[in-house]
C-alpha positions in Angstrom: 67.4 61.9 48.1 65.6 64.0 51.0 66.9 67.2 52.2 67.9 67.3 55.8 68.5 70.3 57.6 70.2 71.2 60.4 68.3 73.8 62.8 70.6 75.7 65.8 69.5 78.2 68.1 71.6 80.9 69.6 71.4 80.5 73.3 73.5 83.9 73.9 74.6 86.9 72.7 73.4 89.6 70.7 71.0 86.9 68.4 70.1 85.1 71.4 66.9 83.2 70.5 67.6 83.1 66.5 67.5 80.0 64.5 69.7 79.4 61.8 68.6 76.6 59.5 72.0 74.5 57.9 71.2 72.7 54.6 75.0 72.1 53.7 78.2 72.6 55.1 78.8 75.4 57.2 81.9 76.8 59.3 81.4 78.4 62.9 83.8 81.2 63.3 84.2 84.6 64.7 85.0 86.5 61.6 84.0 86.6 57.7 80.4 85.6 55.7 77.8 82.9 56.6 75.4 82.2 59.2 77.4 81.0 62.0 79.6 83.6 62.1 80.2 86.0 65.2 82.0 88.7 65.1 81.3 90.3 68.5 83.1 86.5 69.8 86.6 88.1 69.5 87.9 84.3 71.0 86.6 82.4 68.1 88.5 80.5 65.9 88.5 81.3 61.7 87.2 79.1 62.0 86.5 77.5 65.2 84.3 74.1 63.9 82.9 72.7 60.4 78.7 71.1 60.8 78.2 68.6 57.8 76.1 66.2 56.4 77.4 63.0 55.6 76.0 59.2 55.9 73.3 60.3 56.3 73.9 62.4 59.6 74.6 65.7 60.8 77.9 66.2 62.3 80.3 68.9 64.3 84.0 68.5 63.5 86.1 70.9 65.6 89.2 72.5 63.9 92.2 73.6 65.5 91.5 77.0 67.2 93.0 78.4 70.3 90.0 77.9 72.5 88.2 74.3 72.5 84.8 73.1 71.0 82.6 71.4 73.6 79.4 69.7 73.8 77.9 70.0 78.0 74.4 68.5 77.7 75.8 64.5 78.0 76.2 63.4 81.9 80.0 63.9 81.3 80.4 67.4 78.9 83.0 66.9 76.3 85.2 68.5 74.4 84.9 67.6 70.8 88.2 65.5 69.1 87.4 65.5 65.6 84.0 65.1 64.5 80.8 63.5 66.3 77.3 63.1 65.2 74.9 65.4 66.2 71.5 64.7 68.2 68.5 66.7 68.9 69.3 68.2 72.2 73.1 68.3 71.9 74.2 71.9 73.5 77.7 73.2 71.8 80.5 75.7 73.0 82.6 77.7 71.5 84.6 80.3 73.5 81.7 82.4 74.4 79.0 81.7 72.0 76.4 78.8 72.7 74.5 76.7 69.9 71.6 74.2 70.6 70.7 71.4 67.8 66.9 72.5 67.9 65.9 70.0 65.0 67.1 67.7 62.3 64.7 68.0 60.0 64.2 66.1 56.7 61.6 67.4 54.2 
């Protein structure tokens, strides 16, 4: 089986610009240990949203938090019930940090 990552750049914030590369599941919150967490965020949840791989996609699963997990890029932005496939493109929101899916990349 190939590896597929996940690639998400910052689009704010202190590490606005850096990539973090996902090659299993991975929780975005405000506080504690792993790439997608951000402390200076003081409104995100702990955590906020899960980003897994499963058949053979990426997805974003928001998790109850007090503030809301959107994606804005589509011609209506959503907020995110539960979990939806990611795309190259796809521009996420968490309270006040920003995440763009730069690649999906298989090797």
């Amino acid at each position: 089986m190939r590896n597929v990552r996940l690639i998400l750049e910052l689009l704010n914030g202190p590490l606005d610009g850096h990539k973090v590369t996902l090659e299993a599941e991975t929780f975005w919150r405000g506080n504690g240990e792993g790439p997608l967490a951000f402390p200076w965020d003081r409104e995100l949840g702990n955590p906020q949203a899960r980003f897994f791989f499963e058949e053979g996609n990426w997805w974003l699963e928001s998790l109850p938090a007090r503030h809301g997990t959107y994606r804005l890029n589509r011609e209506n932005p959503e907020r995110i019930e539960g979990k939806v496939k990611l795309e190259v493109g796809d521009i996420l929101k968490a309270s006040g940090t920003w995440l763009l899916v730069s690649q999906i990349k298989q090797d």
